[in-house]
C-alpha positions in Angstrom: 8.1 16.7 -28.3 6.2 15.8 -25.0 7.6 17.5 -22.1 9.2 14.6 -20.3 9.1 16.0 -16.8 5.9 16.1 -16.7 5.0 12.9 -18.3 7.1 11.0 -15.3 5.3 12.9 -13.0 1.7 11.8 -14.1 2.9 8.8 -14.3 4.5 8.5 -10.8 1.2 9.7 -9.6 -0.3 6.8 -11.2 1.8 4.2 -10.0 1.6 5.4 -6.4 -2.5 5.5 -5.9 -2.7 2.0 -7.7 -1.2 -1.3 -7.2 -1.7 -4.0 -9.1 -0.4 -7.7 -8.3 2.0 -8.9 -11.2 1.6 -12.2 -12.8 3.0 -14.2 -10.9 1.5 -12.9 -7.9 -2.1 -13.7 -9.8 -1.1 -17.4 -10.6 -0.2 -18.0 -6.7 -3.6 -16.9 -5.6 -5.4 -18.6 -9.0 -3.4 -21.8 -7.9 -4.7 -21.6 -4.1 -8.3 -20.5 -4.8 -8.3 -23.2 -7.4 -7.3 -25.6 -4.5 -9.8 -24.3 -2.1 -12.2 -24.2 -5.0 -11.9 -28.3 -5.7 -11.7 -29.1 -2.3 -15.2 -27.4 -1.9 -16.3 -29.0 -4.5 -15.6 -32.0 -3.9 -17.4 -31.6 -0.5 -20.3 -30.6 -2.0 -20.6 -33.6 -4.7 -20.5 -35.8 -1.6 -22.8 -33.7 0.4 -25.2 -33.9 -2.8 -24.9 -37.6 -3.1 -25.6 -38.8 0.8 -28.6 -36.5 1.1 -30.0 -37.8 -2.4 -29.2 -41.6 -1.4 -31.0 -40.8 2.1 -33.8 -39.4 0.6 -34.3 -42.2 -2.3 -34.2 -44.4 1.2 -37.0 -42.9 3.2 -39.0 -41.7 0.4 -38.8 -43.7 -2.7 -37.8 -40.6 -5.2 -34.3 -38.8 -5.5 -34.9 -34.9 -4.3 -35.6 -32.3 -6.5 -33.0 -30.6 -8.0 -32.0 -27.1 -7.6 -33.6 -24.3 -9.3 -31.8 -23.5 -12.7 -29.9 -26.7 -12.5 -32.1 -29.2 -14.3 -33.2 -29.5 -18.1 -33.8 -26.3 -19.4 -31.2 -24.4 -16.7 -28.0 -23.2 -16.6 -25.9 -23.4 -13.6 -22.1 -24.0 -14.0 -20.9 -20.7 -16.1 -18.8 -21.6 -19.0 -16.0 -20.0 -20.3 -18.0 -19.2 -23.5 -19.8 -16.4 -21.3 -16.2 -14.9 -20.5 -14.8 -11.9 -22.9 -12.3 -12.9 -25.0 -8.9 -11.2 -25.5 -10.4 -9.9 -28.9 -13.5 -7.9 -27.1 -10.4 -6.1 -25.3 -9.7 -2.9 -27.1 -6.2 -3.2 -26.7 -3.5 -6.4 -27.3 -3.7 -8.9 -24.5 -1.8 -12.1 -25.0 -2.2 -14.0 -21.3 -5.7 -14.8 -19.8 -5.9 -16.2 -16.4 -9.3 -18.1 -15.0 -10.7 -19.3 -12.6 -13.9 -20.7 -11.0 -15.7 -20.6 -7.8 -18.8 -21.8 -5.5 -20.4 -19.8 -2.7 -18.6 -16.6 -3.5 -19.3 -13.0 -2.2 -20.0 -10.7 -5.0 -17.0 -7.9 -4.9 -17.9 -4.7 -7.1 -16.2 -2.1 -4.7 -14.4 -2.6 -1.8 -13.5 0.6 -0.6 -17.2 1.7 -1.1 -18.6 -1.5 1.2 -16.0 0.4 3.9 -18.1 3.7 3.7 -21.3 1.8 3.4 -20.6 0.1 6.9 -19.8 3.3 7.9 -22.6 5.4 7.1 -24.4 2.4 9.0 -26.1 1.0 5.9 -26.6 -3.2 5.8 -23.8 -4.3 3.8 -24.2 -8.0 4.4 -22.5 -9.5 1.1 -24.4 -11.0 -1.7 -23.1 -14.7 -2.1 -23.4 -16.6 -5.3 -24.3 -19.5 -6.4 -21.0 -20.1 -9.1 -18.9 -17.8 -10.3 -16.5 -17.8 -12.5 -12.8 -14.9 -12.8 -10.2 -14.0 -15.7 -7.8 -11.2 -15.6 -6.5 -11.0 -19.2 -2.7 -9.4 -19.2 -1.0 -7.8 -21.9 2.5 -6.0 -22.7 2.8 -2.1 -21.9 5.6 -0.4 -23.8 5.9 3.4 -23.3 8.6 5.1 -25.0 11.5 5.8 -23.1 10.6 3.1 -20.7 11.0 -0.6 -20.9 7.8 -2.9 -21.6 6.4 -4.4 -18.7 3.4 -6.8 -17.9 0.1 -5.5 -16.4 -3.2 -6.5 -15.9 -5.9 -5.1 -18.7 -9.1 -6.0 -17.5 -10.1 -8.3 -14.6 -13.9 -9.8 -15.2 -15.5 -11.7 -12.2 -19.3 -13.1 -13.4 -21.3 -14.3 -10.5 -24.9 -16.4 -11.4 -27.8 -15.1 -8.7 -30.4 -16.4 -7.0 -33.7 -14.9 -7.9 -34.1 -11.6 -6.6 -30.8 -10.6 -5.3 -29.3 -9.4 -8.8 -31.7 -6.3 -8.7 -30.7 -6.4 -5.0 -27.1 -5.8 -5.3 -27.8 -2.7 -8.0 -30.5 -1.1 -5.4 -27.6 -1.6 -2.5 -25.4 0.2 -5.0 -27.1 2.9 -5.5 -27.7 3.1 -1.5 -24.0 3.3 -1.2 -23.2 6.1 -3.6 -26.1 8.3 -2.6 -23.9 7.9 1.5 -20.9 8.0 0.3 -20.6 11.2 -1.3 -17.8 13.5 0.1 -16.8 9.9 2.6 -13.5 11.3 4.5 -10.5 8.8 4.9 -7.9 9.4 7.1 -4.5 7.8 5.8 -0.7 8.3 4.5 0.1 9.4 1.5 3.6 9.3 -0.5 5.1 12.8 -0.7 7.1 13.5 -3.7 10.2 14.1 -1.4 9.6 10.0 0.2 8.3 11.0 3.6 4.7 9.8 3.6 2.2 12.4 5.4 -0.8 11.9 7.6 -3.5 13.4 6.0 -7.7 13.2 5.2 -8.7 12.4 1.3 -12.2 13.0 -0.1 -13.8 10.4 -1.7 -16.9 10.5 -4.0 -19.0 7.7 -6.1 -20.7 8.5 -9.1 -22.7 6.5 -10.9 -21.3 7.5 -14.6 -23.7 6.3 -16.9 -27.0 3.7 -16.5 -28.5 1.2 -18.9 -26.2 0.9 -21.5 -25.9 -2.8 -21.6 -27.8 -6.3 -20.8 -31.0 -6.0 -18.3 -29.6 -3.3 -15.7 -25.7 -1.4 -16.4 -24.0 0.9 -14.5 -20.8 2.7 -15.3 -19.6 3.1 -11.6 -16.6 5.9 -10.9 -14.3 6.6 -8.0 -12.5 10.1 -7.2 -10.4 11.0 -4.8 -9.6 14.8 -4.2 -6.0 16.2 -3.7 -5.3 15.6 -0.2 -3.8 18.5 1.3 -0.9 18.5 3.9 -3.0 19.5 7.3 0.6 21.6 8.4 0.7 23.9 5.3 -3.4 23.4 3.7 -1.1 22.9 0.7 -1.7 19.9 -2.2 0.3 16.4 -1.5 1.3 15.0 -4.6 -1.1 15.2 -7.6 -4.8 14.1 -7.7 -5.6 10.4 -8.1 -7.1 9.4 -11.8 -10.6 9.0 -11.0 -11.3 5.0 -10.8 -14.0 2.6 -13.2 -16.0 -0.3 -12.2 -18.8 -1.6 -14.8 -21.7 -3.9 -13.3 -23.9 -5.4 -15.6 -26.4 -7.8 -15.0 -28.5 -10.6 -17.8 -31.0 -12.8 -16.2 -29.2 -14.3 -13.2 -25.7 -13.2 -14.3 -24.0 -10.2 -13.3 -20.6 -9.1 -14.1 -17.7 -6.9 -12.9 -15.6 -5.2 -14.9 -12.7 -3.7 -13.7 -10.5 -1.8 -15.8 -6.2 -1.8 -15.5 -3.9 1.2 -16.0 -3.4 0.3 -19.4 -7.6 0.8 -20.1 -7.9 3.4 -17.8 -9.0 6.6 -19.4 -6.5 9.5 -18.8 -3.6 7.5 -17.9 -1.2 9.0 -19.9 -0.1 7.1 -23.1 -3.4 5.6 -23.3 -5.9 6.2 -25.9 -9.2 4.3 -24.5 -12.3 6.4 -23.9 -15.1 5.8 -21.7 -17.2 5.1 -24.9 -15.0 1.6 -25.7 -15.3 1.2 -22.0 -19.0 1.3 -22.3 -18.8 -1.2 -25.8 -16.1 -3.6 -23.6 -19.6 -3.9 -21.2 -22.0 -4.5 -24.1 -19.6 -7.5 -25.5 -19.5 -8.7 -22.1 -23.9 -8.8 -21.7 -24.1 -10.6 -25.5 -21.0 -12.7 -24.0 -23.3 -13.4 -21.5 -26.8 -13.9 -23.1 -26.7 -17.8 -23.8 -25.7 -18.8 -20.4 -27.9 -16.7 -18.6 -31.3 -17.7 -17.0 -33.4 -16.6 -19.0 -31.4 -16.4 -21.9 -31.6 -13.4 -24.3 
């Protein structure tokens, strides 16, 4: 029989270093990025168009188009490049998408904050389409009711040439700063009185080259903050935090996984080796839409 104390107590630790936006919250923001998204879009059609009928004008012949766009390219990123709910090693039964132009690649934003610190260049890398899902299943942990989280959120960006082995090499940058990064903030006290206090952060770079062209298996720890009245521990030690970037050709994704595939949370039974197959599914995902394909 599983000491229960202590089960609600890792699991109250979980639930107060991570916050993830329920459903509902993700269809409002899928709806209004997919508005903004359209909009922009649309804008860009009709930019397209007037500069191809000015140019047909003054010249004679329409403009070239736009490297990986025209026979032989691939530049929209279909939903066939997208894991599936069965690459998930656990039951999802909801998958939310959307799609995007012109949009800064994310892989850690709590790592760009150090970065900018530690005075490095952290302009962001924008792509060229990009494409998002968050697939959500059903947790059920006995004794508790079930309740909806995200599994797995999945942003693929396609690159211009170049900047895909850029944005690993800016990575790797970051981590080698950021190690030991100090963050002054409050944290929740078991008792409900939040305390000022400094955490520790440190990046990792987990494990390399697993999957597709280039692979990392980035991972975020926090230490026990410590109550700077007494020196002694505030609450329990954060679970330590995955990211996994692969690149193919000109596509690179972002993995990011939820409480319910986080290794360690407890209840769970994913490793970091399924985590590591979850990023292989999602380079042969991949493969056919990327330029070059595999």
């Amino acid at each position: 029989m599983r000491d229960d104390g202590t089960f609600v107590d890792l699991l109250q630790r979980d639930l107060r270093q991570v916050r993830w936006p329920e459903p509902a919250e993700i269809r409002a923001t899928a709806r209004r990025r997919g508005r903004r998204t359209a909009v922009a879009a649309a804008a860009a059609v009709l930019a397209v168009a007037s500069v191809s009928a000015i140019a047909v004008g003054r010249a004679g012949t329409p403009t070239p188009a736009p490297p990986g766009a025209g026979a032989g390219g691939r530049a929209e990123i279909s939903a066939a490049a997208m894991l599936t709910p069965a690459d998930v090693p656990a039951k999802t039964d909801e998958r939310l998408g959307d799609t995007g132009l012109g949009e800064g690649v994310r892989v850690d934003d709590i790592l760009r904050t150090c970065a900018q610190e530690q005075g490095l260049p952290t302009d962001q890398i924008v792509s060229r389409y990009s494409r998002s899902q968050t697939l959500i299943g059903t947790v059920e942990v006995d004794g508790f009711a079930p309740y909806r989280r995200p599994f797995i959120r999945q942003d693929v960006y396609r690159l211009d040439d170049g900047t895909a082995g850029r944005l690993f090499a800016d990575l790797d940058r970051s981590v080698a700063a950021c190690s030991g990064w100090r963050e002054v903030g409050q944290v929740q006290t078991g008792e409900g009185s939040p305390v000022t206090t400094t955490m520790v952060h440190n990046w990792t770079v987990a494990e390399s080259d697993f999957a597709g062209d280039q692979a990392i298996l980035l991972r975020h720890t926090v230490a026990v903050p410590l109550d700077p009245s007494t020196g002694e521990p505030v609450g329990l030690a954060p679970l330590p935090e995955d990211r996994l970037v692969v690149r193919v050709g000109d596509l690179v994704t972002v993995l990011v996984p939820g409480e319910p595939l986080r290794p360690g949370v407890p209840g769970n039974t994913v490793n970091q080796a399924q985590l590591l197959d979850l990023a292989r599914a999602a380079a042969n995902r991949m493969c056919a839409a990327a330029n070059p394909a595999c």
